[in-house]
C-alpha positions as CSV (number, residue, x, y, z in Angstrom):
1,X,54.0,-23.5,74.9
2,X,52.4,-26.4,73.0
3,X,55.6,-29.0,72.1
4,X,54.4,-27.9,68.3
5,X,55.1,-24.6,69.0
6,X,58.3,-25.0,71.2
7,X,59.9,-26.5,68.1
8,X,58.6,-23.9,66.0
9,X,60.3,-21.1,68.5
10,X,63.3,-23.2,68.2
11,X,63.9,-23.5,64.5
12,X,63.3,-19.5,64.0
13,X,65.7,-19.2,67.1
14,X,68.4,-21.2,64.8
15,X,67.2,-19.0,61.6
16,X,67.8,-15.8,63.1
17,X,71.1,-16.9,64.5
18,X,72.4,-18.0,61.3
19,X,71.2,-15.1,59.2
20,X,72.7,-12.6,61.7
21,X,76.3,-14.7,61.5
22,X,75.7,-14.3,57.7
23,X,75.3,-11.1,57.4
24,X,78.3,-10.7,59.4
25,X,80.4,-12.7,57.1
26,X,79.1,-10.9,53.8
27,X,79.8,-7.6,55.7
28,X,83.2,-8.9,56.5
29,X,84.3,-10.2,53.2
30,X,84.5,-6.6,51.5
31,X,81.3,-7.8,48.7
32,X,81.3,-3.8,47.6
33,X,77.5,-3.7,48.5
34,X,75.7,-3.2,51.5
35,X,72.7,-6.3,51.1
36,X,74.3,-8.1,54.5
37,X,71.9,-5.6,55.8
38,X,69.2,-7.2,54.7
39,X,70.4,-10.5,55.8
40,X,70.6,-8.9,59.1
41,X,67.0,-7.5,58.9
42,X,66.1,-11.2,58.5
43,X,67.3,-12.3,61.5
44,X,65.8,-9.9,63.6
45,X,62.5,-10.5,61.6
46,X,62.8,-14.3,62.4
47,X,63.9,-13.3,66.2
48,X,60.7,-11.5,66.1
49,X,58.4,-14.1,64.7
50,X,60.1,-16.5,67.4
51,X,58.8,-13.9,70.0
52,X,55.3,-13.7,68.2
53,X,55.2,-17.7,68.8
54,X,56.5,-17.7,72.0
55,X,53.5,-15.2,73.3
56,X,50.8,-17.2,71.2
57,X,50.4,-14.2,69.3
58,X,49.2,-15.9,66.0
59,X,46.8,-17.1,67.9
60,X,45.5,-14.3,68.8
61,X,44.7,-12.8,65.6
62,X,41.3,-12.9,63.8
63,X,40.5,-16.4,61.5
64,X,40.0,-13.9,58.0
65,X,43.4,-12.4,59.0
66,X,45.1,-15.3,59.4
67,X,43.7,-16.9,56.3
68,X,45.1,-13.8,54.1
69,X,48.4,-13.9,55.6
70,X,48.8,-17.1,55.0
71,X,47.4,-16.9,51.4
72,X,50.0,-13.4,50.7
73,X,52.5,-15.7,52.3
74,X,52.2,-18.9,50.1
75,X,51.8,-16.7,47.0
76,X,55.3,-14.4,48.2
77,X,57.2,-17.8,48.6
78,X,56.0,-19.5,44.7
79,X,57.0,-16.3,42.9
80,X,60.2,-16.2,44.8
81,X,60.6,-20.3,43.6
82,X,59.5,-19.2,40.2
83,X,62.2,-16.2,40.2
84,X,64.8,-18.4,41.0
85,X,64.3,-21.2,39.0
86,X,64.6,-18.6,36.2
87,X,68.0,-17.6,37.5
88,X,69.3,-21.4,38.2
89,X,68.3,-22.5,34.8
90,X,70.9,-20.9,33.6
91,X,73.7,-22.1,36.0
92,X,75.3,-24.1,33.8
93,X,75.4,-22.0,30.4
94,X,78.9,-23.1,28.0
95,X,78.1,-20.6,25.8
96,X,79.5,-21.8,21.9
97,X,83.2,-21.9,20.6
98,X,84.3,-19.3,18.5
99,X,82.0,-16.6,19.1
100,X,83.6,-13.0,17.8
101,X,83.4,-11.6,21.0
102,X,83.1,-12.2,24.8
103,X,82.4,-9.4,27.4
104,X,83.7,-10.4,31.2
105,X,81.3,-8.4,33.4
106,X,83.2,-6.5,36.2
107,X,82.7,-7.1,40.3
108,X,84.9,-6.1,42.9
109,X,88.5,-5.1,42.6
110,X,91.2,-4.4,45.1
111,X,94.5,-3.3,45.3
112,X,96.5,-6.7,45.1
113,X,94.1,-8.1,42.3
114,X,90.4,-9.2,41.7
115,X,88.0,-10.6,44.3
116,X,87.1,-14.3,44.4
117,X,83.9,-13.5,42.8
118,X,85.5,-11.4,39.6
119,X,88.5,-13.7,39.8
120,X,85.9,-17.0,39.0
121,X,85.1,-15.0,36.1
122,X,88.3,-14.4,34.9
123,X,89.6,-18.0,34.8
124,X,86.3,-18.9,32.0
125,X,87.0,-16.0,30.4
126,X,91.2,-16.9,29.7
127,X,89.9,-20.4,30.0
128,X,87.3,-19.7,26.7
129,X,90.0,-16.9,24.8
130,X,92.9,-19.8,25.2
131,X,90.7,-22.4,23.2
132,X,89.2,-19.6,20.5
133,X,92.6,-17.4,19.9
134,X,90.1,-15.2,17.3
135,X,87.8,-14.6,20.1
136,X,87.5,-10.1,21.0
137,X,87.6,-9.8,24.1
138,X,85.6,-7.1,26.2
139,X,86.2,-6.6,29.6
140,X,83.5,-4.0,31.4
141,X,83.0,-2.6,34.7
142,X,84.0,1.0,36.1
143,X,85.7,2.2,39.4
144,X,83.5,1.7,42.6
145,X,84.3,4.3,45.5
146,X,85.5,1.5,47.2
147,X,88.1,0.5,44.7
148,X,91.6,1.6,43.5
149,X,90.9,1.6,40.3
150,X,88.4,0.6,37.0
151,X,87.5,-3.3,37.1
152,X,88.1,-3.2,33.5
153,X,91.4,-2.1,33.9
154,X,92.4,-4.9,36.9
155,X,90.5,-7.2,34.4
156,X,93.0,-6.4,31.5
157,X,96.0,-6.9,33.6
158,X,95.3,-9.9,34.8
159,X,94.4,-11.5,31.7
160,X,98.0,-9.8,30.3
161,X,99.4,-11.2,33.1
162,X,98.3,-15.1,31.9
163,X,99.2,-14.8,28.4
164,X,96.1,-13.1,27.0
165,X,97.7,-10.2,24.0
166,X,96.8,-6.8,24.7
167,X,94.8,-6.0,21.4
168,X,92.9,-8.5,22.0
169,X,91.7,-6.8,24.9
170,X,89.0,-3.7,24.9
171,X,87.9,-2.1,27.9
172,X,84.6,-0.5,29.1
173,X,85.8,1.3,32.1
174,X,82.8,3.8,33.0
175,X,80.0,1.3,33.1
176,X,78.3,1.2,37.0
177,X,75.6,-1.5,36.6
178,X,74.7,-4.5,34.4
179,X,72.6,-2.4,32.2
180,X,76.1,-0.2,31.7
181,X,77.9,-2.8,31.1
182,X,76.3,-4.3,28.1
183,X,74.9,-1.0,26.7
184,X,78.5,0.4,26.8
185,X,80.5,-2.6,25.7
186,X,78.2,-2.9,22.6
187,X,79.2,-0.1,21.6
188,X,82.7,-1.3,21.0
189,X,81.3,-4.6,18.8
190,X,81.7,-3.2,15.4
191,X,79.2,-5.4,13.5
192,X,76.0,-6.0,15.1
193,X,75.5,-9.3,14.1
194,X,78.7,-10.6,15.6
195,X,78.0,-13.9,18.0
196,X,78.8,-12.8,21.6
197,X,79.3,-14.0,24.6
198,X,78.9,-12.8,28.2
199,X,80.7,-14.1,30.8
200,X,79.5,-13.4,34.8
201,X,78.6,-16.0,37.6
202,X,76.1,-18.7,37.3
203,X,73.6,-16.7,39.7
204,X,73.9,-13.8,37.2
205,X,73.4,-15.6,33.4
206,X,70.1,-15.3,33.2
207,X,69.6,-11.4,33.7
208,X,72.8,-11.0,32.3
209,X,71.4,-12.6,28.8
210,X,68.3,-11.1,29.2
211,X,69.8,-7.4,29.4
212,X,72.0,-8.0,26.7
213,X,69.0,-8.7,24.1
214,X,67.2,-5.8,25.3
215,X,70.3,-3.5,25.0
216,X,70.4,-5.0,21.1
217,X,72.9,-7.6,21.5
218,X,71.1,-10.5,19.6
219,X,73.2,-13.3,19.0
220,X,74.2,-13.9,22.4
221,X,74.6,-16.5,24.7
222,X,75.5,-16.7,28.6
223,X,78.8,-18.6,29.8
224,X,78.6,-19.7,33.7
225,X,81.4,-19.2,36.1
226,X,81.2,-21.1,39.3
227,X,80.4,-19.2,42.5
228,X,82.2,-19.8,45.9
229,X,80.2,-21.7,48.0
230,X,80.2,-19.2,51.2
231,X,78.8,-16.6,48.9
232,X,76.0,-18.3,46.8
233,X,73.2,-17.7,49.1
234,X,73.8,-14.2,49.8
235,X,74.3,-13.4,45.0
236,X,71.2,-15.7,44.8
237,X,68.7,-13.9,46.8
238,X,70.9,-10.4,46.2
239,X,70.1,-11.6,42.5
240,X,66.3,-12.3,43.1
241,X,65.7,-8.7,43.8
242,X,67.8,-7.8,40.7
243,X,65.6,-9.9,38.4
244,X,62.0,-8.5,39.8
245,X,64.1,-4.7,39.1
246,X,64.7,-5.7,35.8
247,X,61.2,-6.8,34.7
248,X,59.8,-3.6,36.4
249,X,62.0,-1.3,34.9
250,X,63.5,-2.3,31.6
């Protein structure tokens, strides 16, 4: 191998290592979903691509067919960049005090309480009722096989549990998806031109806003809750494919 391509071989060596221990670690952390599969399909796929280089197999193809992989590559890679811009440009949504209602989007619950995902949404949401003590608050998301109970109900209790009164609580407790969730909760805001608020994780504003306008929820806004670290990578590109779903099916 040319030095070129022994460095090549080397990088995609590194790649498909760390996207295999990834995908290890999502699978390990209980995220409810089974995308560290596909973190594990890129691994192999950069393991094969190391292969490819180490056999001079680009090489070997035609000059046309090279050109239009490379073209089909460089176009994949800008609307991916383009996608998540759209979804980082919303990281850092505040939302607006005293808004008449806030719904806190449901993730992954377990038996001893929320996971670190759900819980990050949590703290904004008793963070943003403590400040606006008017503030409705909806909290949506139904019972995953996986879990001992509805997210909306874990959701209730542990905003209860910090000081939060119950009627100030509703809950959406059969919704499955993000579609679900702000189709049903809007069904519990009893004037439609209330000011709302939706609180999920940074990745997740922008497709979160987005699906509440095209549910009917108009005067809405997106409020951020940070992400663990460890998980970003894994709810951004998880989030990609999310977005492209929405725009081809809503």
């Amino acid at each position: 191998m040319k030095n070129k391509e022994r460095k090549l071989f080397v990088i995609l060596l590194i790649l498909a290592v760390c996207c295999e221990l990834y995908g290890v670690k999502v699978l390990l952390a209980g995220s409810g979903t089974a995308f560290f599969a596909v973190w594990l399909l890129l691994g192999l796929l950069c393991a094969a691509l190391a292969l490819g280089v180490k056999h001079s197999l680009w090489g070997r193809l035609p000059k046309p067919a090279r050109r239009v992989i490379c073209v089909l590559l460089c176009a994949a890679l800008l609307f991916f960049v383009l996608v998540e811009g759209c979804i980082m440009s919303r990281f850092f949504d505040k939302g607006t005090e005293g808004l008449d209602y806030i719904i806190v989007l449901g993730a992954q619950v377990y038996e001893d309480g929320p996971s670190p995902i759900l819980n990050c949404r949590l703290w904004v949401a008793l963070e943003y009722l403590r400040r606006n003590p008017d503030t409705v608050c909806i909290v949506s998301g139904g019972q995953g096989y996986n879990e001992p109970f509805p997210e909306s109900e874990g959701m209730e209790r542990y905003l209860v549990e910090n000081g939060i009164a119950p009627e100030r609580i509703l809950q959406e407790p059969d919704s499955g998806s993000t579609w679900e969730n702000l189709s049903f909760s809007k069904k519990l805001i009893a004037d439609e031109n209330a000011s709302v608020g939706v609180v999920t994780n940074n990745f997740h504003v922008f497709r979160a806003v987005q699906t509440a306008k095209r549910v009917g929820i108009e005067n809405v806004c997106g409020i951020a809750a940070y992400t663990p670290v460890g998980f970003l990578p894994n709810n951004l590109l998880r989030e990609f494919f999310g977005v492209v779903k929405f725009y081809l099916t809503a």
